[in-house]
N, C-alpha and C positions, 0 to 999 in steps of 0.2 A: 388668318384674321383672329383678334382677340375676342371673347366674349364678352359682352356688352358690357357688364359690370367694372370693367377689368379697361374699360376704353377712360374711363374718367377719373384714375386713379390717381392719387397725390405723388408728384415726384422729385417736388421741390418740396422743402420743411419751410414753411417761410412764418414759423409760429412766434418767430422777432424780430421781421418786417415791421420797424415802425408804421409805415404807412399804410399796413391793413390793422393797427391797434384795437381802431372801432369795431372791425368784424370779430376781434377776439372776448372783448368785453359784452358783448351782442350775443355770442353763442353763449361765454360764461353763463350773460344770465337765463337763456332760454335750458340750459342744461340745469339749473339751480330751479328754478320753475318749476321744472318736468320735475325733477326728485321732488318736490314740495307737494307737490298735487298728487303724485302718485307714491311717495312712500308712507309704510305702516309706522306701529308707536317704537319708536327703540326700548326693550327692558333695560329697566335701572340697574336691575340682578341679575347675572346667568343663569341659566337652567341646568340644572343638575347634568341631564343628558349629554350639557355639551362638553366633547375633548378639553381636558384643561392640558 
């Protein structure tokens, strides 16, 4: 037997199913949400520190 996580796993792609369109536009925006609510400022400038 599988482990639980592993029982509900996606095994069709069906991410251009017309007819789940609404569940893809639906998650976009709960996914767009979530970064909004919980992302910091983006700098304008790099930080020296970082690998160019």
């Amino acid at each position: 037997m599988l482990p639980y996580f592993y029982q509900f796993r996606e095994t069709v792609n069906k991410i251009n199913d017309s007819s789940l369109s609404n569940v893809l536009v639906d998650s976009k925006e709960r996914m767009l949400d979530f970064y909004q609510e919980t992302c910091d400022v983006v700098p304008q400038v790099r930080s020296s520190r970082e690998v160019k």
